[in-house]
C-alpha positions in Angstrom: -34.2 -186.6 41.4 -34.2 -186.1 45.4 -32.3 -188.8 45.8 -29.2 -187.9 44.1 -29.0 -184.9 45.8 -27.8 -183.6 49.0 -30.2 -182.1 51.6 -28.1 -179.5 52.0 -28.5 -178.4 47.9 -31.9 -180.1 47.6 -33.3 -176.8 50.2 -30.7 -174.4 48.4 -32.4 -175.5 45.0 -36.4 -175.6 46.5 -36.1 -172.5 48.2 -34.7 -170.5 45.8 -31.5 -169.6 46.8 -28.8 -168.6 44.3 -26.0 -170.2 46.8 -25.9 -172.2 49.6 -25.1 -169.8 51.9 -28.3 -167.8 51.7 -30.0 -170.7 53.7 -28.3 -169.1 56.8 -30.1 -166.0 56.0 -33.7 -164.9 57.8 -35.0 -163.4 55.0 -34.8 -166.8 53.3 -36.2 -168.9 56.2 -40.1 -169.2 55.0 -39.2 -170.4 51.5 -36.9 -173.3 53.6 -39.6 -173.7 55.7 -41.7 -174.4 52.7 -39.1 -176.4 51.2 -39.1 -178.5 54.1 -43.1 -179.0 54.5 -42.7 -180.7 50.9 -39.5 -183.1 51.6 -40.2 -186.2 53.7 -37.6 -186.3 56.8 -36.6 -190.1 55.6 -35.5 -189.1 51.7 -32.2 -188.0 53.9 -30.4 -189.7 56.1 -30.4 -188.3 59.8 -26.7 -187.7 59.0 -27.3 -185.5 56.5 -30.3 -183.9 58.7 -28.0 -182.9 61.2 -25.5 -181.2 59.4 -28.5 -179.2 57.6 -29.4 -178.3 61.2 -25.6 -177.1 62.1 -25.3 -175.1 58.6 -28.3 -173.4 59.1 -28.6 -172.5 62.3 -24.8 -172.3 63.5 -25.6 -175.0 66.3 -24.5 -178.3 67.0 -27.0 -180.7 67.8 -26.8 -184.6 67.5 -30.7 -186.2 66.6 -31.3 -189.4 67.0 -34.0 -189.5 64.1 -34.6 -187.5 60.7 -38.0 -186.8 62.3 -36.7 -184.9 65.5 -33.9 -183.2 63.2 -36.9 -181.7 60.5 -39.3 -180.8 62.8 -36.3 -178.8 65.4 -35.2 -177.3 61.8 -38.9 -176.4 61.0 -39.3 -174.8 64.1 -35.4 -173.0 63.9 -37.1 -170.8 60.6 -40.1 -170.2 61.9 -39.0 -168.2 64.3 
């Protein structure tokens, strides 16, 4: 099922968000956070990791790896 989805609606869907812009909002950030502990950083491409990354957190940034794009992500939430 992950894999026809998008990243993007694949965290909407895990984290319980009724629309895809509630992932921008803090008081939704530990069930993304668990969402992404669950997800593999290679089920998406690093494409698709970055523009998670820029709808989430409102800031550009251009990884080189789905690794590095997770765990910045990850981190973003926790804070």
């Amino acid at each position: 099922m992950v894999e026809s989805m998008k990243l993007l609606d694949y965290l909407s869907a895990k984290a319980g968000c009724m629309y895809l812009s509630d992932l921008h909002q803090a008081n939704n950030f530990l069930a993304v956070h668990h969402a992404l502990r669950e997800l593999p950083p290679d089920t998406f491409s690093v494409k698709e990791w970055n523009d998670a990354v820029r709808y989430i957190t409102g800031e550009q940034h251009d990884f080189f790896s789905s690794d590095e794009a997770e765990k910045y992500l990850a981190e973003y939430v926790m804070k």
